[in-house]
C-alpha positions in Angstrom: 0.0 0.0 0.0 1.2 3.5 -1.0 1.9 6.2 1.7 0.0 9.1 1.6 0.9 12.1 -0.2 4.2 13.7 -0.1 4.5 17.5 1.9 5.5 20.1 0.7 8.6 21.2 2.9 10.6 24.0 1.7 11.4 25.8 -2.1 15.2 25.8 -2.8 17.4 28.2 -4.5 20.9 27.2 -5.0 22.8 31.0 -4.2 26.5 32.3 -4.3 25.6 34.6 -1.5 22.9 32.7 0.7 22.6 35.4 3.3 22.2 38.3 0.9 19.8 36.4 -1.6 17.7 35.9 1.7 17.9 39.4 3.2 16.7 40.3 -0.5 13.4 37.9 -0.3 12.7 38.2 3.6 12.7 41.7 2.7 10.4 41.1 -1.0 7.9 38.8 0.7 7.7 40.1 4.0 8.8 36.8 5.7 11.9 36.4 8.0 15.0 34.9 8.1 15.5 32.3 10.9 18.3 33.2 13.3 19.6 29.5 13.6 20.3 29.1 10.1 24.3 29.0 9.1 25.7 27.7 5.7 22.1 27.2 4.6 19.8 30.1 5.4 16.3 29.7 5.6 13.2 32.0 5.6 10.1 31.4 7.8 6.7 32.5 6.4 4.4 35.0 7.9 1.5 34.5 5.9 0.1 31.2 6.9 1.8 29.9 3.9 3.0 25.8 4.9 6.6 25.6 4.1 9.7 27.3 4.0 12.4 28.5 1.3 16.3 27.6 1.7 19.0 29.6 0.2 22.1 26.5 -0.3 25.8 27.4 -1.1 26.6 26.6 -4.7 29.6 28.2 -6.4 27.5 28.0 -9.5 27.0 31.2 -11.5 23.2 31.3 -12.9 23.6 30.8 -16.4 20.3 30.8 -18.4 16.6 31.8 -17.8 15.3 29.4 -15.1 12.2 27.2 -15.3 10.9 28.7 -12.2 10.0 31.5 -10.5 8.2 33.5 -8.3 5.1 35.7 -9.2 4.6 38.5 -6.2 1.1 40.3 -5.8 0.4 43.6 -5.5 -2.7 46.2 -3.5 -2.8 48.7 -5.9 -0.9 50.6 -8.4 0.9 52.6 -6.2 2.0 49.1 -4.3 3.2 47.6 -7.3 5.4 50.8 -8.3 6.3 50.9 -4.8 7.3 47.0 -4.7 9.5 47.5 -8.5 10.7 50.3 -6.7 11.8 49.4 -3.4 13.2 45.8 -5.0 15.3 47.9 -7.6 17.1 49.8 -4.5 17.8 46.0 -3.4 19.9 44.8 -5.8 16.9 43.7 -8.3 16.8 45.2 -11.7 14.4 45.1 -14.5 14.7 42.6 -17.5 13.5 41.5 -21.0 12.2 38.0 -20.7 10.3 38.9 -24.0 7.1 40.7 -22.2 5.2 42.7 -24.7 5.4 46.2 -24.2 1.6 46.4 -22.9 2.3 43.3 -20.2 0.7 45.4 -16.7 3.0 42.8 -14.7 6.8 43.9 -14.1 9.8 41.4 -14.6 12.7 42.2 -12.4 15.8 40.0 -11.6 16.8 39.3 -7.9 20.8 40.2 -7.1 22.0 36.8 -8.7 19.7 36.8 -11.8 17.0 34.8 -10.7 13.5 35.6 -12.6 10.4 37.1 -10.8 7.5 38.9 -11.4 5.3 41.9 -9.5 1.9 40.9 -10.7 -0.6 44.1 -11.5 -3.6 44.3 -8.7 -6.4 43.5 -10.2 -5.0 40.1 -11.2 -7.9 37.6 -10.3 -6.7 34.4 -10.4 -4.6 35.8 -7.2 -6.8 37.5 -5.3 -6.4 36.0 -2.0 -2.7 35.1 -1.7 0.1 36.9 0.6 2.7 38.7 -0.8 3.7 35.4 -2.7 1.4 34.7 -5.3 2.8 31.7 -7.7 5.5 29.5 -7.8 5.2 29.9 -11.5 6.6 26.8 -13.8 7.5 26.6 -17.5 5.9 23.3 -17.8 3.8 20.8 -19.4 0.3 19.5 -18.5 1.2 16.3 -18.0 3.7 17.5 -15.2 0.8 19.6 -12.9 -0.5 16.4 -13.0 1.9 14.3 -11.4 2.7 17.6 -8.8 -1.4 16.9 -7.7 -0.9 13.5 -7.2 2.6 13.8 -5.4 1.5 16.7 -2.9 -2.5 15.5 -2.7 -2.9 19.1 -4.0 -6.5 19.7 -6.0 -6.6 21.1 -9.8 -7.8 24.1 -9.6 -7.0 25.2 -13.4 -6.6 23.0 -16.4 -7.0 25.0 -19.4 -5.2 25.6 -22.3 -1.8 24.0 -21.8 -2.0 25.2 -18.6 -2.3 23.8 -15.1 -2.4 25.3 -11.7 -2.6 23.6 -8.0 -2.9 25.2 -4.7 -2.8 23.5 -0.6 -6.3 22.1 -0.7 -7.1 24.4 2.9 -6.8 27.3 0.4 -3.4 28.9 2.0 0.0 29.8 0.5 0.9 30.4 -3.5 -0.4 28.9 -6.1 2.1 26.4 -8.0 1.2 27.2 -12.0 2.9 24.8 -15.3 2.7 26.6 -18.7 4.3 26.3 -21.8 7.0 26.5 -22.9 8.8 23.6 -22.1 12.4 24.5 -22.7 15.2 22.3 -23.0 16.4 21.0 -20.2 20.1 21.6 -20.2 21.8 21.8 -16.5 20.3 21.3 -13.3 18.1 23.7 -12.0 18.5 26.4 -9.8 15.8 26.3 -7.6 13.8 23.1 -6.8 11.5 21.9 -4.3 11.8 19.2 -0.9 9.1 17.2 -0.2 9.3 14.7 2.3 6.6 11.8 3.9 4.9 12.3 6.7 6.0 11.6 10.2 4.4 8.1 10.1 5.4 7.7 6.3 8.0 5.9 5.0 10.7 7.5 2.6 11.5 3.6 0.6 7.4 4.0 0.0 7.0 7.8 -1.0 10.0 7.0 -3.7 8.1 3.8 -4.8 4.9 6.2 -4.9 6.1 8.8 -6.6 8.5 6.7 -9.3 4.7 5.3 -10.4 3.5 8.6 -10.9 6.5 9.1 -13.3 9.3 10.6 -11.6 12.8 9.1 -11.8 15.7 9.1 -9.8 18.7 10.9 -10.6 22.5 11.6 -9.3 23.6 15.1 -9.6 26.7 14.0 -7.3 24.7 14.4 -3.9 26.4 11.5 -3.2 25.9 9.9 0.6 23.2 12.0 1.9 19.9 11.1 4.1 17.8 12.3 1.4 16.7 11.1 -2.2 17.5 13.2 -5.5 14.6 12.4 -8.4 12.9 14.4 -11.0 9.7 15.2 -11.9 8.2 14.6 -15.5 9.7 17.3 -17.1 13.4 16.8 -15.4 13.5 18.7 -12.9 14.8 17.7 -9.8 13.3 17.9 -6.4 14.7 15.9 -2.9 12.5 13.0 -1.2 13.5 13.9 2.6 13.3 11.5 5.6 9.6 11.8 7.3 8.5 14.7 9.3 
């Protein structure tokens, strides 16, 4: 018998400069920065959203567009221009990720290059979220699909190439797949943890989630306590111990 579904533990960005790549974001989505952290520093919602983001070492510079990233809401019009605004001052800067000229959302870059977005207010489809709106995928259907069944997270989109699923209490981001699917060419540079519940078993949640289509890979973790796999479209995410 299968375990039950997989949790969603923390989002992962792989950072030459952990601390100031978190100072940046605690500062962006208004959560904070846990004081125990060290090589790995780790950010602690405050917006009832269920899981946590870790900024790892890599010495890795970012070297193409990445296949995630974060969508951030807005109040009004003044908030956006005041969120583009006070993130520019932080070490983000605007960028051409070809966005039409008449696109009301902003694209900005973090300090090391990473991709976001400061959605216009009277988005809809994010009405209701915190600060963080979308953990936004370049994806394929067929890959929100197997993230619903892995996290027990309902569908709530599925039109048009395009899938969407959110914590079935309603809380936190969405987590949205779109096209395009680019090439998958290096190992991302942020992914997702996910681990079994405290009861679960980690053997079980591989076994469960290799059925669903996800397969395990070795980006030279070697002898660590969790498992490395990836998703339908490649990209790789870590099965921790239960918790």
């Amino acid at each position: 018998m299968w375990s039950v579904a997989s949790r969603l533990v923390a989002l992962c960005f792989d950072a030459n400069d952990p601390l100031r790549l978190a100072r940046f974001w605690a500062e962006a989505l208004h959560w904070e920065i846990d004081d125990d952290t060290h090589d790995e520093v780790r950010l602690v919602p405050t917006d009832g959203t269920r899981f946590e983001i870790l900024f790892l070492p890599v010495p890795e510079q970012k070297s193409a567009k990445n296949r995630i990233h974060l969508d951030l809401t807005s109040t009004s019009s003044e908030d956006q221009a005041q969120t583009v605004e006070s993130l520019i001052e932080l070490g983000a800067r605007r960028i051409d990720v070809g966005q039409g000229p008449d696109e009301p959302h902003v694209v900005l870059a973090d300090p090391e290059g990473n991709e976001f977005c400061v959605i216009e207010p009277d988005n809809s489809f994010l009405a209701g979220c915190g600060r963080l709106g979308s953990i936004t995928c370049d994806g394929s259907v067929q890959v929100g699909y197997f993230w619903s069944d892995a996290l027990g997270w309902p569908l709530v989109w599925d039109q048009d190439e395009e899938t969407a699923i959110r914590a079935p209490d309603g809380t936190g981001p969405f987590i949205t797949w779109g096209p395009p699917v680019p090439q998958k060419l290096r190992k991302n540079r942020l992914h997702v943890d996910v681990a079994p519940p405290s009861d679960g078993d980690q053997r079980a949640e591989v076994d469960r989630l290799a059925s669903l289509g996800a397969t395990r890979v070795d980006i030279g973790q070697g002898d660590v306590s969790w498992v490395v796999m990836a998703d339908p479209d490649g990209n790789e995410f870590c099965v921790l111990t239960p918790r």
